[in-house]
C-alpha positions in Angstrom: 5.9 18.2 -68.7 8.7 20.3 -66.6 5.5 22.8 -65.1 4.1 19.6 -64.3 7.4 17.8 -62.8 7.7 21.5 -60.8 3.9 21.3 -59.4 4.4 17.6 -58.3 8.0 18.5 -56.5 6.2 21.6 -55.1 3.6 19.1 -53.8 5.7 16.9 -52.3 7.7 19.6 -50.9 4.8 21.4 -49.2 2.5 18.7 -48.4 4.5 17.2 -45.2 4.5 20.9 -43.5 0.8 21.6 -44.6 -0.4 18.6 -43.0 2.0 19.1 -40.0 1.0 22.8 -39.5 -3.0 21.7 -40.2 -2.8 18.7 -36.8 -0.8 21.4 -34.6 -3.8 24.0 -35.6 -6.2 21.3 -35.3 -5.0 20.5 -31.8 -4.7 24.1 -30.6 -8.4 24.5 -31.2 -9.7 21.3 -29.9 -7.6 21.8 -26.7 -9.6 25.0 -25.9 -12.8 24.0 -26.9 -12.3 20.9 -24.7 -11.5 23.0 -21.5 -14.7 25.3 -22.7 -17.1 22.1 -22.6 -16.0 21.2 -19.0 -15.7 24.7 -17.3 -19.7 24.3 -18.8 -20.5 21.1 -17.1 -19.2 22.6 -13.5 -21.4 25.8 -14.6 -18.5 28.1 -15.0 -18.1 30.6 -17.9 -14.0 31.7 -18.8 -13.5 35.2 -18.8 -12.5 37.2 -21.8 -9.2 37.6 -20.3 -8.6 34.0 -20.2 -9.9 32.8 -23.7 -6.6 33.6 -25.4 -5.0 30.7 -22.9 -7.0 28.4 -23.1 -5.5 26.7 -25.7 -1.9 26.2 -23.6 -4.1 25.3 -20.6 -5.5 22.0 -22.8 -2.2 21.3 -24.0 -1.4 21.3 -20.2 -4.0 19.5 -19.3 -3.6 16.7 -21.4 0.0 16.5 -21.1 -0.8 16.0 -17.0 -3.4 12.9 -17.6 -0.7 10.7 -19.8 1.8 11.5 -17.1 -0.9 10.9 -14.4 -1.6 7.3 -16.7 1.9 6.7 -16.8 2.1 7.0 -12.9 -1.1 4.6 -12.1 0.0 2.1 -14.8 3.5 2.3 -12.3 1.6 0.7 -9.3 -1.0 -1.7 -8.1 -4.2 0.0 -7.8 -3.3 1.7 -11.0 -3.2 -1.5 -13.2 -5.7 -3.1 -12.0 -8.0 0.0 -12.7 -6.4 0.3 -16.5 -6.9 -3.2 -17.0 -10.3 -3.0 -16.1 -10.6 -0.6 -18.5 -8.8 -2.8 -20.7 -11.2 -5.6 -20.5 -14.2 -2.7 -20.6 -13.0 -1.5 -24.3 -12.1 -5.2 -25.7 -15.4 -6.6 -24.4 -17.6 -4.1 -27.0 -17.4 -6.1 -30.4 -16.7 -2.9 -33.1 -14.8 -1.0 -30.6 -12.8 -4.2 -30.0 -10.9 -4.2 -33.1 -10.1 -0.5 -33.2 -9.0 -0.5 -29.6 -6.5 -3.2 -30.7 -5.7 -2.0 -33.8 -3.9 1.3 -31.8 -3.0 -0.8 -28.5 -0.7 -2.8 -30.7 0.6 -0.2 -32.8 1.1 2.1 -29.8 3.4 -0.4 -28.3 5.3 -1.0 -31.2 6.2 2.5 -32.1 6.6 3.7 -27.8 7.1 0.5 -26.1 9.6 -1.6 -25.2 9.7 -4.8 -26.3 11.0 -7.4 -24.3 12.0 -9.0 -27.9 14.7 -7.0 -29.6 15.5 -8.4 -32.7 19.3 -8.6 -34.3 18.5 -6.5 -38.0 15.9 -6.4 -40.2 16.3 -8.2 -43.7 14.2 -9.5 -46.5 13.6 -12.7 -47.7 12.3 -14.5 -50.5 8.7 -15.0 -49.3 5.8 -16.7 -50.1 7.4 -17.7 -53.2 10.5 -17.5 -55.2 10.9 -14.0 -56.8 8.4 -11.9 -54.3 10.8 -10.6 -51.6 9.1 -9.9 -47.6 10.7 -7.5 -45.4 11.2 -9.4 -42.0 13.2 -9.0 -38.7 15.9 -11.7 -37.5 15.1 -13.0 -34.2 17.3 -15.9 -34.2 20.2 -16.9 -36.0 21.4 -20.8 -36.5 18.7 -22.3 -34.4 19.0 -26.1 -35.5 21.2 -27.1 -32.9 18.1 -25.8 -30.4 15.4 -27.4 -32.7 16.7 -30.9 -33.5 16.0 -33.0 -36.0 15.9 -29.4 -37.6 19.4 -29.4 -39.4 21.7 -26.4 -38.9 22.1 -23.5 -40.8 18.6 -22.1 -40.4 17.4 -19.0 -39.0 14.2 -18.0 -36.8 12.6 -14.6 -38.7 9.2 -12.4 -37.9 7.3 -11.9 -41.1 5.3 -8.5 -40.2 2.0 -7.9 -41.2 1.0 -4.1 -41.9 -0.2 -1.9 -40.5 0.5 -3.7 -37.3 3.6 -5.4 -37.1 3.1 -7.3 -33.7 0.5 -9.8 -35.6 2.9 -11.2 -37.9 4.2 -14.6 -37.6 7.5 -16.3 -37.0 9.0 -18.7 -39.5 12.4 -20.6 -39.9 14.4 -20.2 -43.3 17.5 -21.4 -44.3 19.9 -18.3 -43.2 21.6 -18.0 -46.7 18.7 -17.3 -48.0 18.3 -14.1 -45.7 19.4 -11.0 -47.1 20.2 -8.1 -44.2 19.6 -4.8 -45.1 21.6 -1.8 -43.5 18.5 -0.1 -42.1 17.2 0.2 -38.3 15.0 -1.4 -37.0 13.4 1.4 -36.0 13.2 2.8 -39.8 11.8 -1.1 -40.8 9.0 -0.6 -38.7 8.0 3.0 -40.1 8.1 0.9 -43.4 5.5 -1.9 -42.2 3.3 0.3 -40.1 2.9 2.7 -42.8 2.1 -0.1 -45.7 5.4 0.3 -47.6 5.0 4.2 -47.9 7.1 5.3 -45.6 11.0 4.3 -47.0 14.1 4.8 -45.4 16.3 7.2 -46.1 19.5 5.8 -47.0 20.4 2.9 -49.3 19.4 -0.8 -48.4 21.9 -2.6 -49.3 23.0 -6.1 -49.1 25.6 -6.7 -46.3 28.3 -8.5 -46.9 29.4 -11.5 -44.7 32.8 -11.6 -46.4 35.7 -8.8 -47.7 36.1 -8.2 -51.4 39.6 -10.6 -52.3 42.6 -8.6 -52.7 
């Protein structure tokens, strides 16, 4: 039992760096067999000398188109032409759901969302017993929703591995339960399918101090 408590510690130890060392390999390689293929399609052949750099060069190169996307999705002619695009890939049924799929995933983890939510909690959810991680988007909404009574709160009930395509639903706010995590550390939890936990402690905070 303790050799195989050591191998499963090992495991967890080493498998995070493996995998890690195994894309940055896997991205060397491709980068230079990428700038291979087209200095084969203008007819050109890279010198011995230069095969060693290659490599860099695709890193390089790659790095330049998503700054050269960044800057056309900065002005006119540029988003018009990555819309088009945009309508292109969403008009092709399998590719569709894929291209979404990362789109929305994408913006969730690099965007910025003109939504910022106050904390992410959990609540009792779909039934008593079975709790729901959620975010709280708006607190004591019933004087904004009449004949909706006060003491209610607006919260985002995420749906994994996309968070974005969850839906909004108004609880009573005692039965919220804010959790001392970020938001940011929430969403690794959703878009990973619960894998991904946060570091610290999620604890209950308390609205009130302890009595003397």
């Amino acid at each position: 039992m303790r050799l195989q408590r050591y191998f499963i510690g090992g495991l967890l130890a080493l498998l995070p760096l493996a995998v890690t060392v195994y894309v940055l390999v896997w991205v060397y390689n491709s980068s230079a067999d990428i700038i291979t293929a087209l200095m084969r399609v203008v007819g050109l052949t890279p010198p011995p000398w230069l095969l060693p750099l290659l490599p860099v060069i695709g890193i390089l190169a790659v790095l330049g188109m998503i700054i050269l996307a960044g800057v056309l999705a900065g002005n006119y002619v540029g988003r018009v032409l990555l819309a088009g695009i945009d309508r292109s890939f969403k008009s092709v049924p399998l590719v569709r759901e894929v291209y979404n799929a990362v789109q929305q995933i994408a913006h969730t983890l690099l965007g910025q969302p003109e939504v910022h939510f106050q904390r992410a909690a959990v609540i009792e959810y779909p039934r008593k017993g079975v709790y729901t991680l959620c975010f709280i988007a708006t607190a004591e909404v019933g004087k904004r929703l009449p004949p909706l009574p006060e003491g209610y709160t607006v919260v985002l009930v995420p749906t994994s591995p996309v968070p974005a395509s969850g839906m909004a639903i108004i609880v009573p706010t005692a039965e919220v339960i804010p959790l001392e995590v970020s938001i940011e550390e929430a969403l690794k939890y959703v878009v990973s399918g619960g894998f991904i936990l946060p570091d610290g402690k999620a604890r209950r905070l308390l609205e009130t101090t302890e009595s003397k």
